[in-house]
C-alpha positions, 0 to 999 in steps of 0.5 A: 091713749085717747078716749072719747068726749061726752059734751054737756049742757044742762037747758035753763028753764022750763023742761017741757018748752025745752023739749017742744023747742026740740020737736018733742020727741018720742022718749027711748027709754024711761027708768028710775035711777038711785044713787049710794053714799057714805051713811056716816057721811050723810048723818054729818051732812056730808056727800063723802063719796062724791067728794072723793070722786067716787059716784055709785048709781043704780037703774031700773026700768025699762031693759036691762037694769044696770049698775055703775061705779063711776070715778070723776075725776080720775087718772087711769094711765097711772092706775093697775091693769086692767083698770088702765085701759077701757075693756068689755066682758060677759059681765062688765064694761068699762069706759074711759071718757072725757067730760066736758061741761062748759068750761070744766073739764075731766076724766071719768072711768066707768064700770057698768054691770047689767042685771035682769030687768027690775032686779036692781029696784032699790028700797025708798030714799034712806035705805040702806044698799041691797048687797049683791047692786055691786059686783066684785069687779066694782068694788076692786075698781074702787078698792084699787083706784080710789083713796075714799073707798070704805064701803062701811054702811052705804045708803040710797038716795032717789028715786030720782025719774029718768027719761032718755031720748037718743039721736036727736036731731039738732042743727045736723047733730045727733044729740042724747037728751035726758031729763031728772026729775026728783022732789021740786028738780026737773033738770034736762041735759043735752049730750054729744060725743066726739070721738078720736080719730086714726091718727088724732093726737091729743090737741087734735081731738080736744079743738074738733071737740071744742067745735063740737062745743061751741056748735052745740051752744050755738044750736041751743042758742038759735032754739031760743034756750038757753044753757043754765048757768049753775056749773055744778053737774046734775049728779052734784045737785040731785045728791046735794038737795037729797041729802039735805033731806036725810 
């Protein structure tokens, strides 16, 4: 099976000359968004359950609030229905997708629960997780397809500031942008997705998304900007410099 691609690039510098370069466009959404971790793992200054793959993160704001279970790396072919294949109900979307960040590449599976709009507002960074932010489909996802799941005691850490903008335009691309903001971090990541085609076989949709790649780089390029350096995805540095603070 193939599944689409999410291409990233996380801007180097400052946030606002970045967005201006980008004829500053007007935000789609604005949210707050709390990650969990493994409490014992935090006392020890460890990130467990990033470190296994495992990535548990909780948003509020404006909308729906939703909350992910997301395992990256990840190998679902192999894994037990209905995790195997992407699916969508009344009360869960899951995705498979690849994720592309320079020269790392992976699998990520993706179980998004939605919620009532200001229902998942999490307590202030160290808090233990509310019950109920999981749902029971999360938690069978990770149960079946992660070997670091224990859900013994998780705790939160954010609120880190989110502000989306969708579709915007860039050298005839439509290109998603998100900025974090947390403690002295203001990140912005650039984002598009190429998606397979009737009759694409694999190698076919990896070479149009490295096209897709290299004119993203190019575009950023010819902006004056430039496409940060740091390998490590925004979710690995938001959570390291945050648990360094528990």
């Amino acid at each position: 099976m193939l599944y689409p691609i999410e291409i990233k690039a996380n801007i180097e510098g400052g946030v606002a000359d970045a967005l201006a370069a980008l004829g500053d466009p007007v935000p789609s959404t604005k949210r707050l968004i709390w990650f969990a971790e493994d409490g014992d793992g935090l006392a020890n200054g460890e990130l467990r359950l990033l470190a296994g793959g495992v990535i548990l993160r909780f948003r509020s704001g404006e909308g729906p609030d939703d909350s992910t279970a997301k395992l990256r790396p990840c190998l679902p072919p192999g894994w037990i229905p209905p995790w195997n294949a992407p699916f969508e109900n009344d009360s869960l979307e899951y995705r498979i997708e690849g994720d592309w960040s320079g020269q790392r590449r992976s699998i990520a599976a993706s179980a998004v629960a939605t919620f009532g709009q200001g229902s998942l507002a999490q307590a202030g960074g160290g808090a233990p997780l509310r019950k109920g932010t999981l749902t029971s489909q999360q938690d069978s996802l990770l149960w079946l397809c992660s070997d670091v799941w224990a859900a013994q005691r998780l705790v939160v850490l954010g609120p880190i500031a989110s502000t989306k903008w969708d579709d915007v335009p860039l050298a005839g691309m439509k290109v998603n942008a998100e900025r974090w903001t947390v403690e002295d971090m203001d990140f912005l990541e650039l984002s598009i997705r190429v998606k397979p085609k009737d009759h694409d076989g694999q190698s076919d949709l990896e070479t149009r998304a490295e096209k897709r790649q290299a004119e993203l780089a190019a575009a950023i390029a010819d902006l004056g900007l430039q496409v940060a350096t740091n390998t490590d995805n925004k979710t690995q540095r938001v959570l390291t410099a945050l648990a360094k603070k528990k």
